[in-house]
N, C-alpha and C positions, 0 to 999 in steps of 0.2 A: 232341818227347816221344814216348815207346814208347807203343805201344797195348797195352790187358790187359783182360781179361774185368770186367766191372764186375759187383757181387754185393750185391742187398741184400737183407740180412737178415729175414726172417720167421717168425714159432711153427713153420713145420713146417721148417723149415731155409733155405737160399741160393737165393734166386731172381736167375738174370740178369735184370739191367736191360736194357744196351747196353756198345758198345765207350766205352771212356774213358781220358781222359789220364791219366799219373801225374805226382804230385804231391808234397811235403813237405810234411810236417806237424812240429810244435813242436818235435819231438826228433829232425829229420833227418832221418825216415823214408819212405823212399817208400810213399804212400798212394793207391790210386786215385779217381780225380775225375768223376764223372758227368758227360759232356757235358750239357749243359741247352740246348734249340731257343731263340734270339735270335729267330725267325719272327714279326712279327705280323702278321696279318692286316689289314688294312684295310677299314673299315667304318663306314658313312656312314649315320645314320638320319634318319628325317623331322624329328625336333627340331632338329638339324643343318644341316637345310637351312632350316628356316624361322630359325633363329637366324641364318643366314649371308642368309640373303631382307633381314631386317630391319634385318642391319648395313650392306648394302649401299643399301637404299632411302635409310634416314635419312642415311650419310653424303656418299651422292651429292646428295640435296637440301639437306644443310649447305652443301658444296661453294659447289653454285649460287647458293645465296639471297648468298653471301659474292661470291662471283663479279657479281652480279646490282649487289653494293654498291660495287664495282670496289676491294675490299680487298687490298692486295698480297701477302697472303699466305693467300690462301682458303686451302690446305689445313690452317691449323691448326682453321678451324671444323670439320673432315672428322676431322681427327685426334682432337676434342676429343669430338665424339658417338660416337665409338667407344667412348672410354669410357664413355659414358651410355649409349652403347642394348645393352651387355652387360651390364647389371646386369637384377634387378626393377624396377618402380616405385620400391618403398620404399629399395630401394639405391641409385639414381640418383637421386632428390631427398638423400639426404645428399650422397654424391660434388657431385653440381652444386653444391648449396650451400656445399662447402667448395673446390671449386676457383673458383665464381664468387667467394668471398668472398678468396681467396688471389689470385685473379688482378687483381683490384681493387686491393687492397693492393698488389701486389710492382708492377702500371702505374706507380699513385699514387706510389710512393716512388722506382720508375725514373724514372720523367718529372722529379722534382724533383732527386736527384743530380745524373742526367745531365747537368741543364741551367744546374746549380752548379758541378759538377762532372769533367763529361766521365767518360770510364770511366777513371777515376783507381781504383786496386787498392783503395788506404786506402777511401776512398768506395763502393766495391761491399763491402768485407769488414765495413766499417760499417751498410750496407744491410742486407746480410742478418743478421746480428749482431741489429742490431734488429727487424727485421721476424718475426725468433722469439720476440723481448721481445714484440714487442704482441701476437700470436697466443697464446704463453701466459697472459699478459694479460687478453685477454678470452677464453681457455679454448675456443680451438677447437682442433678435430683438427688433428695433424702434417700430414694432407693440404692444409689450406688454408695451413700455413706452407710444405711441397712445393712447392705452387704459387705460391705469392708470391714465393719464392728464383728458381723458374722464369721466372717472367715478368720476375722484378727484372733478373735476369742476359740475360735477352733483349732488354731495353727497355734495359739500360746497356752492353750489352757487344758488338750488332752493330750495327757501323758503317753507314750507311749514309745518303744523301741527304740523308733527312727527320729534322727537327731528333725527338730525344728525346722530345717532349709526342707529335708525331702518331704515331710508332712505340708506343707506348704507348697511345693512343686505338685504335689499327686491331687490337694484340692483344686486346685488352677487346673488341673488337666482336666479331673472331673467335669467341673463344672463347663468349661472349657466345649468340650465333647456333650453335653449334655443341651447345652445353647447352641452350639452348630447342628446338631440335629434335628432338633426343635426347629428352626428356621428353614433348612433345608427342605424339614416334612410341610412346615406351614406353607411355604413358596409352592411346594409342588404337588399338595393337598389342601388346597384350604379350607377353611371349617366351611360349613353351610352358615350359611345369613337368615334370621328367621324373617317370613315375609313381613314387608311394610303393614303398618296397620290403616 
């Protein structure tokens, strides 16, 4: 694209801007285009750091305490207090509660497909089909059917060793452990608030 004097208008007449692209506009016409700076700066403050302190403490000790249980898949307790220890308080006792209560559900009804069933397609699309019926049901948030779809498709759909019930028990503990920590830390650290404006 040609370069031209870029001019913007003001009460006392044309003031240049900068150099800028030309352009078309609606009726064909070449228009010039403000270059605008994509630059941003990078910038790190002390909330920043203690939000990133506290994601790191709580989800390293999820980790461990799941590690400590010899659960084969500690990092979903790590993964799962991430999400809790980025909330408030008052936002991570909902979140935990509706992913504890989803993660329950979607073990409960994997464990029992699976082990009627096998990860049979009819049977998992049945799974979750229902597992929205009963979460609308008793009228919890989308998030606790999110997560019961989640764990359903987890607990029925990776193969592996261990029969269906214990893969099902070890995500519930996971998760389980990862949300009492998370709470724990939030209660007893809570994030910083960023000032009112």
């Amino acid at each position: 694209m040609a370069k031209v004097a870029c001019f913007q208008s003001r009460k006392a007449g044309l003031k240049r801007v900068s150099e800028c692209s030309v352009g078309w506009n609606a009726n064909f016409h070449e228009v010039p285009v403000p270059q605008v700076s994509t630059r941003v700066r990078p910038r790190v403050d002390r909330l920043d750091v203690i939000r990133s302190a506290r994601t790191a403490v709580a989800a390293t000790a999820s980790l461990l305490i799941a590690r400590l249980f010899k659960l084969p898949e500690a990092y979903r307790a790590a993964v799962t207090n991430m999400v809790v220890t980025q909330s408030t308080l008052g936002a991570a006792l909902t979140i935990s509660s509706q992913r504890f209560v989803g993660t329950a559900l979607g073990a409960a009804m994997g464990a029992l497909l699976a082990t009627y069933f096998g990860s049979s397609i009819t049977a998992f699309t049945a799974g979750v089909f229902v597992a929205g019926t009963i979460c609308a049901a008793l009228r919890l948030h989308r998030n606790a059917y999110r997560f019961a779809g989640i764990t359903l498709a987890i607990v029925m759909l990776v193969s592996g060793a261990e029969p269906a019930v214990v893969l099902a028990v070890h995500r519930f503990i996971e998760v389980s452990i990862g949300i009492a920590v998370g709470l724990i830390l939030t209660a007893w650290w809570p994030g910083p608030q960023p000032a009112a404006s």
